[in-house]
C-alpha positions in Angstrom: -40.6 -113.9 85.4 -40.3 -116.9 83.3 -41.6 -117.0 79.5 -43.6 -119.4 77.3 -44.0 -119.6 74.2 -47.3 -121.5 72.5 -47.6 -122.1 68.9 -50.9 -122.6 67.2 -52.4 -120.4 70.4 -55.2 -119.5 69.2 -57.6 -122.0 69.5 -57.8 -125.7 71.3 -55.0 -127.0 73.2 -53.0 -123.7 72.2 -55.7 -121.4 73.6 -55.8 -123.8 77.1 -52.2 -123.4 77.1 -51.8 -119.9 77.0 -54.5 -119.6 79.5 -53.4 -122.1 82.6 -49.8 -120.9 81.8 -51.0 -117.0 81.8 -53.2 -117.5 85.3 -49.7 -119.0 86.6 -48.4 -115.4 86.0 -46.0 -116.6 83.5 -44.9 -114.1 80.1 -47.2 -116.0 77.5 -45.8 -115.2 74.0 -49.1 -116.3 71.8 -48.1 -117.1 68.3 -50.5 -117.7 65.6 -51.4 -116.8 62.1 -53.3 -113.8 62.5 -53.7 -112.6 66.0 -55.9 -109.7 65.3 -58.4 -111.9 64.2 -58.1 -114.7 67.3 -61.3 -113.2 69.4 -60.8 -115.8 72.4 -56.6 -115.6 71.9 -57.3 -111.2 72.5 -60.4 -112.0 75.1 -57.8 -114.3 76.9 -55.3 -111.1 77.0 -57.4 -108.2 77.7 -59.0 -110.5 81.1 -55.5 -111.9 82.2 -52.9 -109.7 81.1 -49.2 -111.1 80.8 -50.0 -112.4 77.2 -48.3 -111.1 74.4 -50.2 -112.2 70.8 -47.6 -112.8 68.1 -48.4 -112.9 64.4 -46.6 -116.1 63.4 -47.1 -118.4 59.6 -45.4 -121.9 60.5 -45.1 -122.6 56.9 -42.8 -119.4 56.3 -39.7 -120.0 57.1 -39.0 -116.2 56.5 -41.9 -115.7 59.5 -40.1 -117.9 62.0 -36.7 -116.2 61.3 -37.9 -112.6 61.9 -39.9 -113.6 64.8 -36.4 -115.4 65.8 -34.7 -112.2 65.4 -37.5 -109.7 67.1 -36.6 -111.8 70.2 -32.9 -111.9 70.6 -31.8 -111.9 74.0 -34.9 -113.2 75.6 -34.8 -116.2 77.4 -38.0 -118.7 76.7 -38.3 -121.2 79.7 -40.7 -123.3 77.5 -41.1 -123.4 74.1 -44.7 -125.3 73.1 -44.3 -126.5 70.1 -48.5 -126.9 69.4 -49.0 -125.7 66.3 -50.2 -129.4 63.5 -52.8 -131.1 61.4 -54.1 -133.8 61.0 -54.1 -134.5 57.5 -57.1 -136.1 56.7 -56.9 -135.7 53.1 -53.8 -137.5 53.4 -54.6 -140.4 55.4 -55.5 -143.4 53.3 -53.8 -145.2 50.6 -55.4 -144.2 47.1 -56.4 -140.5 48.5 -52.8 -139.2 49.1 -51.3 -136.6 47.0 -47.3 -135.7 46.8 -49.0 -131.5 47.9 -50.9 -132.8 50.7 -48.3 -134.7 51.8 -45.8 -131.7 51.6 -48.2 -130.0 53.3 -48.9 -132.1 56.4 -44.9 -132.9 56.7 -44.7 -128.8 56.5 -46.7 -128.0 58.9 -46.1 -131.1 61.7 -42.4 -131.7 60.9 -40.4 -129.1 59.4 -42.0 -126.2 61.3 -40.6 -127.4 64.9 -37.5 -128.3 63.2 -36.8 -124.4 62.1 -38.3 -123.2 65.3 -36.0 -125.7 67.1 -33.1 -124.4 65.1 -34.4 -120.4 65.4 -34.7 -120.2 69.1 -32.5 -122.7 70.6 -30.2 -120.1 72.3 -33.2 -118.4 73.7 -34.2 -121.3 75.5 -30.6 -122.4 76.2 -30.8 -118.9 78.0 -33.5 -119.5 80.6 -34.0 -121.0 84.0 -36.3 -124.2 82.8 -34.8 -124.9 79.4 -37.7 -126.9 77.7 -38.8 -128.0 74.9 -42.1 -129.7 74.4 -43.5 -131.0 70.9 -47.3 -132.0 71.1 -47.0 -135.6 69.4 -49.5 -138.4 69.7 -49.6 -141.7 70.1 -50.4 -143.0 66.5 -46.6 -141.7 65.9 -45.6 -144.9 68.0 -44.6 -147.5 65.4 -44.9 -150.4 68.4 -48.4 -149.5 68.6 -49.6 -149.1 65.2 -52.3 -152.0 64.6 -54.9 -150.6 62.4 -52.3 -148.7 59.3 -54.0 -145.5 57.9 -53.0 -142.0 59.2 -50.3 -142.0 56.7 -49.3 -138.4 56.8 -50.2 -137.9 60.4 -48.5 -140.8 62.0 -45.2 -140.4 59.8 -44.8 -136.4 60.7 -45.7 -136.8 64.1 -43.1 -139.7 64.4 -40.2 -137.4 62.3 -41.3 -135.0 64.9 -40.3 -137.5 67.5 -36.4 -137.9 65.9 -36.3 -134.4 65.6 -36.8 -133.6 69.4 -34.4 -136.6 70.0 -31.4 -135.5 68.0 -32.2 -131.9 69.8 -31.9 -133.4 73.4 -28.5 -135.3 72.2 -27.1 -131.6 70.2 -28.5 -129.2 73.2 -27.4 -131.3 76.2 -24.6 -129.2 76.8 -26.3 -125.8 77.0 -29.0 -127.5 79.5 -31.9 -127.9 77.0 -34.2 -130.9 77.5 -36.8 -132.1 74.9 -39.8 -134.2 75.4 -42.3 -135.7 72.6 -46.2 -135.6 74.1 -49.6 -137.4 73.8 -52.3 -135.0 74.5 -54.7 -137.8 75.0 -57.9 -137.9 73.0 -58.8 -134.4 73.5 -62.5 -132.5 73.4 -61.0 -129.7 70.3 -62.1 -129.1 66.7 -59.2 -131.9 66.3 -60.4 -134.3 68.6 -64.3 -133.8 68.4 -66.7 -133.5 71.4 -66.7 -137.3 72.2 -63.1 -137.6 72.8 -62.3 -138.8 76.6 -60.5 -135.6 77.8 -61.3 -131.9 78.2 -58.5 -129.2 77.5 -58.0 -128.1 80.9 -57.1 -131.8 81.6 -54.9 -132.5 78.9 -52.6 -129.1 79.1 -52.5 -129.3 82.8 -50.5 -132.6 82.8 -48.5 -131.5 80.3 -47.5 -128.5 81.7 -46.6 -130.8 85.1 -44.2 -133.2 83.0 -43.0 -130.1 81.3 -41.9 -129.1 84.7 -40.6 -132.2 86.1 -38.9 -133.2 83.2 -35.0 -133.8 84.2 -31.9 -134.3 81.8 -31.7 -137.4 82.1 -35.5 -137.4 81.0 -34.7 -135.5 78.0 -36.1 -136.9 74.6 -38.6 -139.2 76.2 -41.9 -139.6 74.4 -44.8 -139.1 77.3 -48.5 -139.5 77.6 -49.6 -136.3 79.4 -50.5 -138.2 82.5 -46.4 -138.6 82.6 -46.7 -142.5 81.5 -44.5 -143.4 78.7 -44.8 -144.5 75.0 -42.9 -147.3 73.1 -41.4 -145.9 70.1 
């Protein structure tokens, strides 16, 4: 049976991702902050079994290591790397502070790093070896024509090096790495006008996850497979 693990599960694209990854009868490994208090994340497990909630702090680096260490041995075919912010009390010159920026870069940047770092061998162990960071398209310093987004734009696009130097250091245990756009997506995140629904979003995703090759490694996608300028 091949295994996923989704960080941030608990709620928008995190939730959608545990569930179209569950109903394909895949382990789901759930991570979030406080899984006894995620009522769709234990609604989703109780109704389609195969989902394992995982108590999980992104910001403690402590957190990622034991969860690191409760899973020796286990292959992870795809680790969903989900879990960000979006800064907005970091986004516009004369707002930003040197802790909300600390936070964001926490959170968006150094989080996937460590988990990168923690469970590399497990997914170096499995039959799909992927990685997938959820990025977005403001990271793309090409297409940046309006400024703002400080904090957002600059951790997504760190996160961005970081799952390139990890498809260049990984290559030779089979581990490819792919930067995402979601899309504009109907979440607390992306607000009830955006153009996409979950279900949409997560299900291209999860079909570039899949067709991703090595040679495709550390690409920067839209969901819909297109890709981005850096």
């Amino acid at each position: 049976m091949n295994t996923v693990l989704i960080t941030g599960a608990n709620r928008g694209l995190g939730l959608e991702f545990v569930r179209q990854y569950a109903k394909r009868g895949w382990q789901v490994l759930a991570c979030c902050r406080a899984p006894e208090q995620a009522e769709a994340l234990q609604a989703l497990a109780n109704d389609l079994g195969g989902i394992e909630p995982m108590a999980l702090d992104v910001t403690d680096e402590s957190a990622i290591n034991s969860l690191a260490a409760s899973l020796k041995g286990r292959a992870i075919d795809h680790l969903i790397l989900n879990a960000g912010v979006l800064g907005e009390r970091c986004a516009t010159l004369g707002e930003m502070t040197q802790a909300e920026w600390l936070s964001v870069l926490n959170i968006n940047t150094v989080a996937p790093a460590l988990l990168i770092q923690a469970l590399s061998d497990n997914v170096a162990a499995s039959e799909h070896k992927t990685i997938v960071g959820l990025s977005t398209r403001v990271a793309s310093i090409a297409d940046n024509g309006s400024g703002g987004m400080y904090a957002y734009r600059a951790s997504k696009a760190a996160l961005n090096q970081i799952l390139v130097s990890a498809a260049h250091n990984l290559k030779a245990q089979g581990v490819k790495t792919l930067a995402v756009h979601p899309g504009w997506v109907q979440t607390d995140m992306g607000g009830d006008k955006a153009t996409f629904t979950p279900e949409q979003s997560v299900a291209g995703i999860i079909a570039v996850a899949d067709s991703l090759t090595p040679g495709d490694s550390g690409q920067f996608r839209v969901f819909d497979g297109s890709t981005i300028p850096w």
